[in-house]
C-alpha angles and dihedrals in degrees: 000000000000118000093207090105085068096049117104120222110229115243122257120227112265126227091266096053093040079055095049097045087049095045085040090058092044090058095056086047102053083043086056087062099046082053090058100047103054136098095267142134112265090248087053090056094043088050097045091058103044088052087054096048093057100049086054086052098052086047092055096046080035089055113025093032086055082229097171097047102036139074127329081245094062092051093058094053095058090040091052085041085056098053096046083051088047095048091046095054098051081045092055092037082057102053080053102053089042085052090054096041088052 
């Protein structure tokens, strides 16, 4: 006997999340041109885009991998992709902070 009668179909994302993931990446992008445009050292714009950009990243495999709702696998994955995000960005904030001690 197959066990595939017992085996859930994972949920796909409905209209209104699909909205709210588009309306919530327009906003990080419309962030990432505020950004540009300020009064800023060249290293704080780099860091604060990147940041953005990550955080743009982790929505989308949040979103579109199911993440929350899969396979332990998956979970570790975007936990893994997080740290590496987290350990670029104090990365980048302390080659800033080394360009305006110098």
């Amino acid at each position: 006997m197959s066990d595939d009668g017992d085996a859930v179909a994972p949920r796909r994302p409905r209209g209104a999340a699909i909205a709210a993931m588009f309306v919530a990446l327009v906003a990080l992008t419309s962030l990432e041109l505020v950004v540009v445009g300020l009064e800023m050292e060249r290293a704080e714009r780099i860091t604060t885009l990147a940041g953005l950009l990550m955080a743009k990243v982790m929505l989308v495999l949040a979103f579109f991998m199911r993440a929350r709702t899969s396979r332990p696998a998956a979970r570790l994955a975007l936990a893994a992709i997080a740290l590496a995000a987290a350990a670029a960005v104090v990365l980048m904030l302390e080659t800033v902070f080394r360009v305006r001690v110098a």
